[in-house]
C-alpha positions as CSV (number, residue, x, y, z in Angstrom):
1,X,-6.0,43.9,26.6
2,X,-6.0,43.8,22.8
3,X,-8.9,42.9,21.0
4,X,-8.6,39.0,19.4
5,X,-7.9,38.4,15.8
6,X,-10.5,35.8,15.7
7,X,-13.8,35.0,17.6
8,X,-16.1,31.9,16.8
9,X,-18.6,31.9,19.0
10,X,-21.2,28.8,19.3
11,X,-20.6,28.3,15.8
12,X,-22.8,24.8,14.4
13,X,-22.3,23.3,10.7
14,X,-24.5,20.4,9.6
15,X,-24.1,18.3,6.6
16,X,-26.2,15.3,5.4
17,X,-25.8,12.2,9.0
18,X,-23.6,14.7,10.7
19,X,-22.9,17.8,12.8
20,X,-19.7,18.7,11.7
21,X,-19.6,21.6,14.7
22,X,-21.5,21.9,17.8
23,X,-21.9,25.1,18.9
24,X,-18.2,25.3,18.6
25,X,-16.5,28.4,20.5
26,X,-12.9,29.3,19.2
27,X,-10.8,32.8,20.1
28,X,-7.3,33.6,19.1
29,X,-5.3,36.1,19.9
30,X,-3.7,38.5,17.8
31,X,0.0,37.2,16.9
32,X,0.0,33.9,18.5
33,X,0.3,30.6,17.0
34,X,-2.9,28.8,18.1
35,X,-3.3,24.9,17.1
36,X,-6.3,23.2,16.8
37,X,-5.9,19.8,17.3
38,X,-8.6,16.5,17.3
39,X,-9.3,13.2,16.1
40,X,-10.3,12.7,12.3
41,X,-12.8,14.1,11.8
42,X,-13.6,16.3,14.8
43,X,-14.6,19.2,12.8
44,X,-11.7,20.9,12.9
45,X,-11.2,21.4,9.0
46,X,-14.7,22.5,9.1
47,X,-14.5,24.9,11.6
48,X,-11.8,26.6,9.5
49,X,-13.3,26.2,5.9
50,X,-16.0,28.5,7.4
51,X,-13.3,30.7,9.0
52,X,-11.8,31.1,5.2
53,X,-15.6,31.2,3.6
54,X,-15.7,27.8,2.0
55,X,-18.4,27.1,3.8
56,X,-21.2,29.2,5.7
57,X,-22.1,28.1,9.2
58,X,-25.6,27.0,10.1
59,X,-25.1,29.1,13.5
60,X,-22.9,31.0,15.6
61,X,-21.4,34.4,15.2
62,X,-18.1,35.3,13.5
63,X,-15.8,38.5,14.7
64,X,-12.5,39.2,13.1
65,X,-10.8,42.0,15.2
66,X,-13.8,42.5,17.6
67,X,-16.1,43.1,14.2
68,X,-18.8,41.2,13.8
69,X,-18.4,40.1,10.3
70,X,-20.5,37.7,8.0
71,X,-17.9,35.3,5.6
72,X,-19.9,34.1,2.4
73,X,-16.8,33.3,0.3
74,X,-12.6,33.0,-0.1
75,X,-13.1,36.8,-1.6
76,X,-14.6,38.2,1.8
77,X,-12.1,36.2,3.8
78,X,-9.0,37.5,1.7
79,X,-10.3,41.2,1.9
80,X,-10.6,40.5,5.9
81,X,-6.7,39.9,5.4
82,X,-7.4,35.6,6.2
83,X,-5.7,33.3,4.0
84,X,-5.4,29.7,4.1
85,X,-2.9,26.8,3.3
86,X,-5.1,23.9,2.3
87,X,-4.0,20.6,3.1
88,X,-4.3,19.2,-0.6
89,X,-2.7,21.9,-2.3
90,X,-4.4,24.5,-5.2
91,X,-1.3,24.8,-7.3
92,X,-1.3,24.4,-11.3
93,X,1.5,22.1,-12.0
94,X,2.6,23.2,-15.5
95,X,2.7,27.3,-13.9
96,X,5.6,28.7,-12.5
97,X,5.9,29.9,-8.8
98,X,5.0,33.6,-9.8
99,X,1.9,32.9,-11.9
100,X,0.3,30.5,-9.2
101,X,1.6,33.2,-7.0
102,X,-0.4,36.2,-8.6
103,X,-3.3,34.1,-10.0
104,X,-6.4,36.0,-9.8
105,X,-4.4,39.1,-8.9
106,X,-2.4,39.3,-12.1
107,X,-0.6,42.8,-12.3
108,X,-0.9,44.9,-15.5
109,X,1.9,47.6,-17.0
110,X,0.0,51.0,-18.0
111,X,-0.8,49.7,-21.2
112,X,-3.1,46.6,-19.5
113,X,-0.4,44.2,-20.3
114,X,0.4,41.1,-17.9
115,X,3.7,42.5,-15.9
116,X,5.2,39.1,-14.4
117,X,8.4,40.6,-14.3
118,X,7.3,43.2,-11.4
119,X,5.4,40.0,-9.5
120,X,8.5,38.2,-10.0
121,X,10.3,40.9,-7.8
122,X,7.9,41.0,-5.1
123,X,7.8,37.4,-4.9
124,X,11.8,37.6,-4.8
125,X,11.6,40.0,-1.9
126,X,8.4,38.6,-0.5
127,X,10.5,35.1,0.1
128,X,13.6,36.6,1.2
129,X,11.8,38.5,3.8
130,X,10.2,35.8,5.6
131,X,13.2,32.9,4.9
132,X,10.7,31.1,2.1
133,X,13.6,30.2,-1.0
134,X,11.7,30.0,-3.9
135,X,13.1,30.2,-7.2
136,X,10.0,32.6,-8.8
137,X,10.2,31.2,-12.0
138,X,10.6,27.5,-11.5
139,X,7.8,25.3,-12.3
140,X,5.6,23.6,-9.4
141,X,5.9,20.3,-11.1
142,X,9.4,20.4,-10.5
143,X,9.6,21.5,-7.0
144,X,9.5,19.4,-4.2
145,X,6.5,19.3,-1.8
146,X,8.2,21.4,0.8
147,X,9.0,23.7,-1.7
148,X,5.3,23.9,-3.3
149,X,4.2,24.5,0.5
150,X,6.0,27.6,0.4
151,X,4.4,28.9,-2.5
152,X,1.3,28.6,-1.2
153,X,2.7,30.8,1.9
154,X,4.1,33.2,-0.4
155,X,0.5,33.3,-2.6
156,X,-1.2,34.5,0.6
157,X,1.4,37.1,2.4
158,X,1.2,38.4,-1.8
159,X,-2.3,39.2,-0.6
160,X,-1.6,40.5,2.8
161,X,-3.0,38.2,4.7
162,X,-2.1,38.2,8.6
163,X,-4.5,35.8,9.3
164,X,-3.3,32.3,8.4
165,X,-4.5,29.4,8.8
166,X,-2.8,26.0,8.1
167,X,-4.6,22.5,7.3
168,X,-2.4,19.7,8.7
169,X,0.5,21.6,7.2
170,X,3.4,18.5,8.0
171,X,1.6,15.7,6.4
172,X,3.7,15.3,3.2
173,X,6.7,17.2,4.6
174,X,9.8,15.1,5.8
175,X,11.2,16.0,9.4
176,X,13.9,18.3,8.7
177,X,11.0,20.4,6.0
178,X,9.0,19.9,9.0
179,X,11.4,21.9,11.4
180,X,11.8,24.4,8.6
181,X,8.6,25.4,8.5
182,X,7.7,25.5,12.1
183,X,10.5,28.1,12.2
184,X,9.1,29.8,9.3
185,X,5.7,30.0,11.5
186,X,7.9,31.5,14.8
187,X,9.4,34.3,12.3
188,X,5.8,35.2,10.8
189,X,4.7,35.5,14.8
190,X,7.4,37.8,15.4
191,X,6.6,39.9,11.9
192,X,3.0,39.9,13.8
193,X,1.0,37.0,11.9
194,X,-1.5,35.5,13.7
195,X,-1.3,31.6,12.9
196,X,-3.5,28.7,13.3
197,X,-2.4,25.2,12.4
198,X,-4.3,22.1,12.5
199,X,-2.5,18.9,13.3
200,X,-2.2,15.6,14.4
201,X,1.0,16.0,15.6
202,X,1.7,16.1,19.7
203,X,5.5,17.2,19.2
204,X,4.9,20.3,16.8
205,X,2.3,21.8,19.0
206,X,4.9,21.1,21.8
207,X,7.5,22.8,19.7
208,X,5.2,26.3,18.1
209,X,2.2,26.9,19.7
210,X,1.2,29.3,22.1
211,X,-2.0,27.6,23.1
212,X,-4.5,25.0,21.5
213,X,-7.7,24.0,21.1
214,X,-9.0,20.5,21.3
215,X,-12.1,19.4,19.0
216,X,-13.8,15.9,19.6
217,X,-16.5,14.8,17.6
218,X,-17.7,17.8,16.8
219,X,-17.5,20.0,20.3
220,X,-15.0,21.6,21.9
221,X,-13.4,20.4,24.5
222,X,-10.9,22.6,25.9
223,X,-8.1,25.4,25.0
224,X,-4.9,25.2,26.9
225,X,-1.9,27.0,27.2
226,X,0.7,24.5,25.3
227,X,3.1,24.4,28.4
228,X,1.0,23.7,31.4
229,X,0.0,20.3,29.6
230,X,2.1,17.3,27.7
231,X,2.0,15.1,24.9
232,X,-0.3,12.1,27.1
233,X,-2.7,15.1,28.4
234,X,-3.1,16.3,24.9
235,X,-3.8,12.7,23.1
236,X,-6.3,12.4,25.9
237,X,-8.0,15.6,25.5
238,X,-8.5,14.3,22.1
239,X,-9.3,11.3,21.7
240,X,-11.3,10.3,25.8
241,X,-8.9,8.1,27.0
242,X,-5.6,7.6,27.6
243,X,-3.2,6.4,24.7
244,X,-0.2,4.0,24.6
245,X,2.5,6.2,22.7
246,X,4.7,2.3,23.3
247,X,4.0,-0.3,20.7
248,X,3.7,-3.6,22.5
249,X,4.8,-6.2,20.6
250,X,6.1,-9.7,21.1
251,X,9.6,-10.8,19.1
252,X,9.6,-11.7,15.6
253,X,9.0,-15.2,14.7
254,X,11.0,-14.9,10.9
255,X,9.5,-17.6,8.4
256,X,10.2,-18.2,4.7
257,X,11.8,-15.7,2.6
258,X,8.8,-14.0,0.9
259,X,10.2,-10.9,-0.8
260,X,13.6,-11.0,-2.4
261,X,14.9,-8.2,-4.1
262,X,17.9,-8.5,-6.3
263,X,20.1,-5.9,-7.9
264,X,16.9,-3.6,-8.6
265,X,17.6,-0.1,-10.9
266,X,14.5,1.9,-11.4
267,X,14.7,4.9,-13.1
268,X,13.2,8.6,-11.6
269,X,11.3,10.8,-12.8
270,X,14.4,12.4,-14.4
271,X,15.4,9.5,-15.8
272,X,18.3,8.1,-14.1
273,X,18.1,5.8,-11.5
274,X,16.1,6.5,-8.2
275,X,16.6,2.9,-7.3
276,X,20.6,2.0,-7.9
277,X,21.1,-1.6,-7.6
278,X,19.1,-2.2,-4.7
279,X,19.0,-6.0,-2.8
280,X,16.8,-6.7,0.2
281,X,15.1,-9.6,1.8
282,X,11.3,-9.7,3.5
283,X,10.9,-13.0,5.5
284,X,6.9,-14.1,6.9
285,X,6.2,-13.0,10.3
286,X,9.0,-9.6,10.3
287,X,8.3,-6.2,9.4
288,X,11.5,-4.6,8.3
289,X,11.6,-0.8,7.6
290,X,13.3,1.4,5.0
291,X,14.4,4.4,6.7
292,X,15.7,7.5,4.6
293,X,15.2,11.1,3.8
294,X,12.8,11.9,0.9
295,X,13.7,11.1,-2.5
296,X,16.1,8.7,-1.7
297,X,14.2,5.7,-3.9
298,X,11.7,4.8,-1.1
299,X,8.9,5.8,-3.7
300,X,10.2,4.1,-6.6
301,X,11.2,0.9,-5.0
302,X,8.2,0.4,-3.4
303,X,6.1,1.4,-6.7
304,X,8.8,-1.0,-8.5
305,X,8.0,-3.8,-6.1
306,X,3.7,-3.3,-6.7
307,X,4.1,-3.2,-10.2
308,X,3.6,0.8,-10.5
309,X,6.6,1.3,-12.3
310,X,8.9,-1.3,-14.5
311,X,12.3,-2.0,-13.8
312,X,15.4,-1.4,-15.7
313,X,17.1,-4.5,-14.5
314,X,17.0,-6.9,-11.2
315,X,14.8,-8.6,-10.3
316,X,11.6,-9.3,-7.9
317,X,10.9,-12.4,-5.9
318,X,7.8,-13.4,-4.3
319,X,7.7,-16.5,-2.3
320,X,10.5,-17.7,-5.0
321,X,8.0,-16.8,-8.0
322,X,10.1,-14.0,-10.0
323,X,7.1,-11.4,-10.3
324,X,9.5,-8.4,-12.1
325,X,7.4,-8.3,-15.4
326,X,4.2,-9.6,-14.2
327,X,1.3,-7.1,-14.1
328,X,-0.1,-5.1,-11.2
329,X,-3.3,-7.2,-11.0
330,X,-1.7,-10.7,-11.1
331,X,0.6,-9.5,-8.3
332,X,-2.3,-8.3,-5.8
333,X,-3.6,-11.9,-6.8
334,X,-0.3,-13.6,-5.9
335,X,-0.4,-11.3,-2.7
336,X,1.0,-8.0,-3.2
337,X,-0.8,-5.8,-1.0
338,X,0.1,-2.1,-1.0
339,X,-0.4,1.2,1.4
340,X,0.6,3.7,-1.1
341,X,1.8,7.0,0.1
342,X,0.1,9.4,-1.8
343,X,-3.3,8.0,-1.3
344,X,-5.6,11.0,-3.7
345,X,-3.0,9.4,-6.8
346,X,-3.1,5.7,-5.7
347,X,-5.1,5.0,-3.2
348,X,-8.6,5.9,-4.5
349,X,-10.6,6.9,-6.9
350,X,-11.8,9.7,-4.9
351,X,-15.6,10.3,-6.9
352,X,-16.3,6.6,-5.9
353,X,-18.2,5.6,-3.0
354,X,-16.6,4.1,0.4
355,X,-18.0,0.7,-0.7
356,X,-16.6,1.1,-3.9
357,X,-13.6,1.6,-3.1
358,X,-13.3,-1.2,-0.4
359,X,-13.5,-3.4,-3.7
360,X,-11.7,-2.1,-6.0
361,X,-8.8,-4.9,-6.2
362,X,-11.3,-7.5,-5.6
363,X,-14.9,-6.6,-7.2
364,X,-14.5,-9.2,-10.2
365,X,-14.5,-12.2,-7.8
366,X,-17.4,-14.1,-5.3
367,X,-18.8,-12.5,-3.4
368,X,-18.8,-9.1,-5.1
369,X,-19.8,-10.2,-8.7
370,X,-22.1,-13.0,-9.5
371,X,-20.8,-15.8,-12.3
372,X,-22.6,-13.4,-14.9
373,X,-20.1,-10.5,-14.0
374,X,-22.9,-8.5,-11.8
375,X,-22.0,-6.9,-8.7
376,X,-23.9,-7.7,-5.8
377,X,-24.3,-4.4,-3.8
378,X,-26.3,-5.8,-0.8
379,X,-22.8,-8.3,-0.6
380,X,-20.7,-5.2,-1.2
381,X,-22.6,-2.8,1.3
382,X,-22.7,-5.0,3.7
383,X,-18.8,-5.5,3.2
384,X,-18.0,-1.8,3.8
385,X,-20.6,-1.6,6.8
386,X,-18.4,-4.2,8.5
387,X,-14.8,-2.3,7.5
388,X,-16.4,1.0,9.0
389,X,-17.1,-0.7,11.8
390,X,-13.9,-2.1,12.6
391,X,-11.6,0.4,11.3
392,X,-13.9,3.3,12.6
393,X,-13.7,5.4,9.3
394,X,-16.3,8.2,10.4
395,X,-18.5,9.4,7.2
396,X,-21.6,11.5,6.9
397,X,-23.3,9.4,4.7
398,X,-22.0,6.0,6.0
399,X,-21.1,3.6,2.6
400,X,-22.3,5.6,0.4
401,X,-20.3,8.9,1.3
402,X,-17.8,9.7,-1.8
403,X,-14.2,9.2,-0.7
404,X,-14.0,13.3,-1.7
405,X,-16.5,14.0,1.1
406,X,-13.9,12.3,4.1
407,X,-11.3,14.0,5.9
408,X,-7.9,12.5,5.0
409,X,-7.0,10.5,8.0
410,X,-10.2,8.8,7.2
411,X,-9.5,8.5,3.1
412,X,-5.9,6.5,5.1
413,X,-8.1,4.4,6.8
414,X,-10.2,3.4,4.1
415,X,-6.8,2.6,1.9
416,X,-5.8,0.8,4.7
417,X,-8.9,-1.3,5.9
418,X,-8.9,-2.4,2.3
419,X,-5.4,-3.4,2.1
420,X,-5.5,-5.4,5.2
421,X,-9.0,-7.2,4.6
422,X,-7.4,-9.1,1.9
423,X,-4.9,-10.6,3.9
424,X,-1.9,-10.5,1.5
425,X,1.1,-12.5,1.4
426,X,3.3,-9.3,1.5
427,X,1.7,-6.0,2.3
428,X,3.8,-2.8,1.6
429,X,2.6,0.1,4.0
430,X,4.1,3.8,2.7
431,X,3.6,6.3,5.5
432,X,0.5,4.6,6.5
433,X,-0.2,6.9,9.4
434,X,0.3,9.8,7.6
435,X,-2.7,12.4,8.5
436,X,-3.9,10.2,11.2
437,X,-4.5,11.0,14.9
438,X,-2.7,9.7,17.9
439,X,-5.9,7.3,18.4
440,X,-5.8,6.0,15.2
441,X,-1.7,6.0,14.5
442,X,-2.6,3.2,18.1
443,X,-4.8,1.3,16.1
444,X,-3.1,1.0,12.8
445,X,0.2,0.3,14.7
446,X,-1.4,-2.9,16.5
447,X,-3.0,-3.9,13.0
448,X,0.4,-4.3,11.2
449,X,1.8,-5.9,14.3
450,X,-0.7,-8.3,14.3
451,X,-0.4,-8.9,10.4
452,X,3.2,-9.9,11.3
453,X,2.1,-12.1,13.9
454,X,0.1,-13.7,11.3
455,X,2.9,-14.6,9.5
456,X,2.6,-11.7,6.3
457,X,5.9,-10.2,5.3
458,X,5.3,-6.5,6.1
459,X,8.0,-3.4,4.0
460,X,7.4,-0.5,5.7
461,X,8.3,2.6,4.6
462,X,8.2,6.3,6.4
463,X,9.6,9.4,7.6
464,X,8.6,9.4,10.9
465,X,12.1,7.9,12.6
466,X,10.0,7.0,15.9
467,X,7.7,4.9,14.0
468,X,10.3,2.8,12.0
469,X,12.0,2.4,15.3
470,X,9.0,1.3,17.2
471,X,7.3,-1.2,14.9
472,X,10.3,-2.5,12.5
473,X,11.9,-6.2,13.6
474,X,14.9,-5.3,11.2
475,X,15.6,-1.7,9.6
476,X,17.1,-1.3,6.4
477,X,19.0,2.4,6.0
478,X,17.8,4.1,2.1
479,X,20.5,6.3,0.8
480,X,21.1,7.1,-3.3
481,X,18.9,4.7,-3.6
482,X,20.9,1.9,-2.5
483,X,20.5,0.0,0.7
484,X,23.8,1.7,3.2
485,X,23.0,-1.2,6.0
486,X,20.5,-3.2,7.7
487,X,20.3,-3.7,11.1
488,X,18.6,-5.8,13.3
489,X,15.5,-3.3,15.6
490,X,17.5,-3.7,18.9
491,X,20.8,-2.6,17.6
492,X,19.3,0.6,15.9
493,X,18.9,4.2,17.6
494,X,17.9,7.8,15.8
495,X,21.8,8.4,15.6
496,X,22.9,6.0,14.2
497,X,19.6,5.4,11.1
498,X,20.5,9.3,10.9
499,X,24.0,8.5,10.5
500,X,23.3,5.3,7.8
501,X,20.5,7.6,6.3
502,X,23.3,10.1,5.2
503,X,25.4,7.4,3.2
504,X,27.5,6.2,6.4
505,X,27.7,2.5,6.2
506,X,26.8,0.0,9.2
């Protein structure tokens, strides 16, 4: 038998309130696609950070191809041939591919002059060789996120890794990105990578892996070959009980129109319209969906509609009150709640405290500030205690852990515990269970059915096709930016949104 790439063996991190790992034991073999999979904040991102030397574990033993090997930093693991996809990535935006590409490695001519021009060519023949179309010499910032994934592929193959390891690699990619990269990962098996992925995601460990490993708070809990087990075993593994993958709901009771959307343009980031004439309606007690591939308008609309960006012309209606040029702040007071998608831009302000941020639409007004204009942090403390609680956002430091210091399924649930506490009128949710596990994708599915059943107008927006079909009353098809169709939930099936998503009318 060959010797594994990897061997973790009873390997224990502690930080400040909590053992990230518990005498965690973790083997993969050489060229396999290994997942490790667990609930927010099971350790798993920890586990790897001190696989990649970010972090140095408190005990356990390390062994990278039968050696036993101490990691103290990124440099150690890159000359061990390990390299690592973060889940946030470390791209400079204003580079081009090639120079985030060779950074720290730059290659000199004979006279000690930078030589992009030769990095450009292994880059070129670097991509081509494992299926990774990059242009080398466009710029990051104008790449798309699928795109800027595969430069940080191509920066570690640059450096010979065949060790790689991937932190929740699908969270900002859209489905068909999604299936390119998990072929991407079955052609660096057969070139004999060794892969590990952390996900969330039941259907791409289904669809890549070889085996996985489940983490749950902290421990392992077992590591299966992916197919002697299924989706339910897996979530169960993971979370200790059994999940409902259904979303139970009762019909829609529609109300009064509260959203109204008329003949909206908003222009893109290149500066013609992202948003073409767009009209929609949001009654109380409905949650109607925008389905449609990425950068169709779904992030300008909704950034339109919270007061993010302006708009060229249309107009917005809330509860009949035309809100297009009012400010962001008097919207969240007329009830404009948003679950924005990219919750690091905004979400958060990610140096701030949980309690903090649990405030931060609201920290002006009783009971948060006195008449004076002092906050009252017992009030505000006690305020996030009770959102932990209930939304079970798992911290080290409880309150007072910076939102930086939190995995990202648990930064989600503090953007959405505060979103929901205030109870809008209309609350816009953009990929709100993006990063999250199985458990709390449950959860946050029976919140916003039960904010529709309080009568709030709910606009969903996402990628994930199962979840608009699942929890939408009405779904409206995105496509140039303008609305193709909308059809009522019970009419609507992946064919047919897929059909209406590529400009096909209803």
């Amino acid at each position: 038998m060959s010797v594994p790439a990897i061997e973790m063996l009873d390997i224990t991190k502690i930080f400040p309130g909590v053992v990230a790992n518990n005498r965690v034991t973790f083997t993969v073999e050489q060229a396999e696609i290994h997942a490790l999979l667990g609930e927010n904040g099971a350790g798993k991102s920890t586990l790897m950070s001190i696989l990649f030397g970010l972090y140095e574990p408190d005990g356990g033993i390390i062994k990278v191809r039968g050696r036993e090997t101490r990691i103290r930093n990124p440099n150690d693991a890159t000359a061990l041939k390990i390299g690592m996809v973060h889940q946030h990535f470390k791209l400079v935006r204003n580079f081009t591919v090639t120079e985030n590409i060779v950074l720290g490695l730059e290659p000199r001519n004979s006279l000690g002059n930078l030589d992009l021009r030769s990095a450009e060519k292994r880059v070129k023949a670097l991509s081509e060789a494992y299926g990774l179309a990059v242009d080398p010499r466009s710029r990051i910032e104008d790449i798309t996120v699928g795109m800027q994934q595969r430069v940080e592929i191509l920066k570690i193959l640059y450096r010979d890794a065949d060790i790689l390891i991937f932190d929740e690699p699908t969270a900002v990619l859209t489905p068909q990105e999604i299936d390119e990269l998990l072929a991407i990962f079955r052609r660096l098996k057969a070139e004999g990578k060794t892969i590990v992925f952390i996900t969330h995601k039941l259907k791409e460990i289904k669809a890549a892996a070889d085996r996985c490993t489940v983490l749950r708070r902290g421990k392992g809990v077992a590591t299966v070959k992916v197919t002697q087990v299924d989706e339910r075993e897996l979530a169960e593994m993971m979370v200790g009980r059994a999940v409902n993958f259904r979303i139970e709901k009762a019909p829609a009771k529609p109300g009064d129109l509260v959203l109204k959307i008329e003949d909206l343009v908003v222009l893109g980031s290149q500066g013609t319209p992202a948003v073409n004439g767009l009209s929609l309606e949001v009654r109380a007690g409905e949650v109607v969906g925008i389905a449609g591939v990425d950068g169709n308008g779904q992030s300008e609309l909704t950034a339109a509609i919270a007061g993010l960006l302006p708009a060229l012309s249309g107009r917005v209606f809330l509860k009949g009150r035309d809100i297009s040029r009012e400010s962001i702040r008097s919207r969240n007071r007329e009830g404009v709640g948003m679950v924005p998608e990219d919750r690091h831009k905004h979400g958060l302000i990610l140096d701030f405290r949980i309690d903090e941020n649990l405030i931060l639409k609201n920290y002006w007004e009783s009971p948060y500030s006195s008449p004076f204009g002092f906050l009252r942090f017992p009030v505000i403390l006690r305020h996030a205690e009770d959102l932990i609680r209930e939304f079970d956002i798992r911290s080290g430091s409880g309150a007072a852990t910076p939102a930086h210091a939190m995995s990202g399924g648990n930064q989600q649930k503090v953007v959405i515990a505060r979103e929901i506490d205030l109870s809008p009128e209309l609350l816009i949710v953009a990929q709100p269970t993006r990063g999250l596990d199985v458990g709390a994708i449950e959860y946050i599915h029976r919140r916003i059915i039960e904010e529709r059943d309080k009568g709030r107008a709910v606009l969903l927006v996402s990628f994930e096709l199962d979840e608009i079909l699942g929890l939408c009353d009405r779904i409206a098809a995105l496509s140039k930016g303008q609305v193709v169709g909308v059809l009522p939930a019970e009419e609507a099936d992946e064919r047919r949104i897929g059909a209406m998503m590529g400009g096909v009318h209803a």
